[in-house]
SERO-4910 file (N, C-alpha, C, O; in steps of 0.05 Angstrom, whole numbers):
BEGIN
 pado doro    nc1    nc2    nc3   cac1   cac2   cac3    cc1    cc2    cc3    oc1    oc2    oc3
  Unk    A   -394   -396    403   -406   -379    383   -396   -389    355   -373   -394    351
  Unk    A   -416   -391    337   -408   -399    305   -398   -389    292   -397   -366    300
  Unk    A   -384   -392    267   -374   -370    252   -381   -352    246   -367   -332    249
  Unk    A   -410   -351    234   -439   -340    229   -437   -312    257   -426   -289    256
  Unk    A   -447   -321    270   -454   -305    288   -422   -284    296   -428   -260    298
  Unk    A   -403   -289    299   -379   -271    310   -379   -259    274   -369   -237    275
  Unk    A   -383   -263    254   -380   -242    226   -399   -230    230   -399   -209    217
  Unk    A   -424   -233    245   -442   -207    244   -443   -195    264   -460   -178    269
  Unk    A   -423   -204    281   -412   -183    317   -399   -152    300   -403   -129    293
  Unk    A   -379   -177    299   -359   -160    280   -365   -143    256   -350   -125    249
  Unk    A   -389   -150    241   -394   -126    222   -416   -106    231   -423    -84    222
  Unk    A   -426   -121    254   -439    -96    265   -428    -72    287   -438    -50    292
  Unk    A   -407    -82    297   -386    -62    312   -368    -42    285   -366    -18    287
  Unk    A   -357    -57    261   -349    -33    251   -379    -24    230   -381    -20    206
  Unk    A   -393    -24    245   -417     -6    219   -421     15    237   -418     38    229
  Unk    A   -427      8    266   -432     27    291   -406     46    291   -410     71    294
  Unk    A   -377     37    288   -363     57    279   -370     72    268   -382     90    280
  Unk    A   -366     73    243   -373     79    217   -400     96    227   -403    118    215
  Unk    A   -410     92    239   -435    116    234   -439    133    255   -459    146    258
  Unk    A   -412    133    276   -403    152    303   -383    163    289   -386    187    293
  Unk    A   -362    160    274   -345    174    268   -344    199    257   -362    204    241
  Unk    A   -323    218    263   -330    246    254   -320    250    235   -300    238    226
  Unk    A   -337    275    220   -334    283    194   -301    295    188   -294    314    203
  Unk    A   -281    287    167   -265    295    163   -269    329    153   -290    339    147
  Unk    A   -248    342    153   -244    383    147   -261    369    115   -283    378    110
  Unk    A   -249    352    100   -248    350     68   -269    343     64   -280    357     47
  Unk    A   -288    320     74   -311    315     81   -336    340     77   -353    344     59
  Unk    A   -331    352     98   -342    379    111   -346    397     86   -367    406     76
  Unk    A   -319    400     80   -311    422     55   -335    409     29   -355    421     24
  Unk    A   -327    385     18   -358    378      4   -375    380      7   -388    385    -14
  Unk    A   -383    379     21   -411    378     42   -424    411     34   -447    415     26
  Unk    A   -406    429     38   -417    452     40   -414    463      7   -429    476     -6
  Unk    A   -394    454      1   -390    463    -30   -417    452    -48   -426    466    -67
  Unk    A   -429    426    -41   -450    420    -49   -477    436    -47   -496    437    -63
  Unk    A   -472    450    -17   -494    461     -5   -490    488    -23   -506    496    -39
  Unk    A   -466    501    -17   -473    528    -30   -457    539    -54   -450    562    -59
  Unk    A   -452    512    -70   -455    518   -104   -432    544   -112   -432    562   -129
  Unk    A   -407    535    -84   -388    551    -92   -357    534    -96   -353    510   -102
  Unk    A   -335    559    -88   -317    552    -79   -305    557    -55   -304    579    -46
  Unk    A   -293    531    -38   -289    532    -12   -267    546     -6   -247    538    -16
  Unk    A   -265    567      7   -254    591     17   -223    582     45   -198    585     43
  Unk    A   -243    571     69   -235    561     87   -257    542    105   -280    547    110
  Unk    A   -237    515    115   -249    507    138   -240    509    176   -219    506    189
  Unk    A   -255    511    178   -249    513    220   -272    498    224   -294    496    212
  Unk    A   -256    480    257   -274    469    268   -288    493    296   -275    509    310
  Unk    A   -311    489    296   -324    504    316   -347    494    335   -353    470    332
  Unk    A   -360    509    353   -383    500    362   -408    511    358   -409    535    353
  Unk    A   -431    497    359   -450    519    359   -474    508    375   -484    488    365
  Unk    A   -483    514    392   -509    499    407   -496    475    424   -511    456    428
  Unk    A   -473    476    432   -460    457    445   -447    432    432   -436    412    440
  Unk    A   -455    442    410   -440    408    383   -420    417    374   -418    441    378
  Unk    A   -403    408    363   -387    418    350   -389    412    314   -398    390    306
  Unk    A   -382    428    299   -390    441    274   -364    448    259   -341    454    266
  Unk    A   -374    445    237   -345    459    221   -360    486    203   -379    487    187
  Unk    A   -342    505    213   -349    523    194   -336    530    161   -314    539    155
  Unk    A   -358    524    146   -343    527    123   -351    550     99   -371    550     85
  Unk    A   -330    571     98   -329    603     76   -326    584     50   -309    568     42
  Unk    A   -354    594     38   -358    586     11   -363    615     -4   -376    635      2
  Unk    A   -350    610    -24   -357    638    -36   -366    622    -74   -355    606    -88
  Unk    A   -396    642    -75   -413    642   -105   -391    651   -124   -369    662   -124
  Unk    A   -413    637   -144   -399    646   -179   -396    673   -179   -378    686   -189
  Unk    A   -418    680   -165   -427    719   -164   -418    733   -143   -425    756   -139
  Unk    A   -398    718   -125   -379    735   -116   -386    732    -93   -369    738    -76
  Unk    A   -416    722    -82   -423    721    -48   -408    698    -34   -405    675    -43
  Unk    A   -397    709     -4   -392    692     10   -405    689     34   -409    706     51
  Unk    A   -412    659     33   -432    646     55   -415    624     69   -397    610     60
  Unk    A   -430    625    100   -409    609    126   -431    588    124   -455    592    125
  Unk    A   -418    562    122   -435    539    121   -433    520    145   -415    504    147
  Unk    A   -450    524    161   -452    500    190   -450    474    178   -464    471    158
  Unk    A   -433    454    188   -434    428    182   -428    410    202   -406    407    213
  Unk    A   -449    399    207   -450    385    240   -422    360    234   -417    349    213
  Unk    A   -409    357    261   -385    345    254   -391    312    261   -381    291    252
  Unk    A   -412    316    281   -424    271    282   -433    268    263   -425    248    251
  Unk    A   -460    288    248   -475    278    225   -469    290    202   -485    285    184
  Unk    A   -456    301    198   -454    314    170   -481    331    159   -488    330    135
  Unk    A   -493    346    176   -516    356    161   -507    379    168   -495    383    188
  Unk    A   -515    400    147   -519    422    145   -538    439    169   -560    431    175
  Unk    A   -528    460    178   -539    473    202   -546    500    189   -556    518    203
***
């Protein structure tokens, strides 16, 4: 195998990392602070529909507090 070819083994094994790896608590905590335009309260990891999720207490400028699903493989909002 060429040089060529084992640097794009190898950058394609850590990209496949890189896009299995789970979302860090701090990660998460952005994630949702972005989503709900507050301040982050608390994070826990949890489940929901058999995935596991982080739940994250965001609380508004105006005083509301909202629980933000944040999927822990993909980082999306639930």
């Amino acid at each position: 195998m060429n040089a060529f070819a084992k640097l794009l083994c190898a950058t394609l094994l850590v990209a496949s990392n890189l896009a299995w790896a789970d979302l860090s608590r701090d990660d998460a905590a952005a994630v949702a602070q972005r989503a709900g335009g507050g301040r982050v309260l608390s994070v826990e990891k949890s489940e929901s529909s058999g995935r596991p999720v982080w739940r994250v207490k965001v609380v508004t400028p105006a005083g509301e507090v909202h629980v933000i699903q944040v999927d822990v493989a993909t980082g999306q909002v639930r």
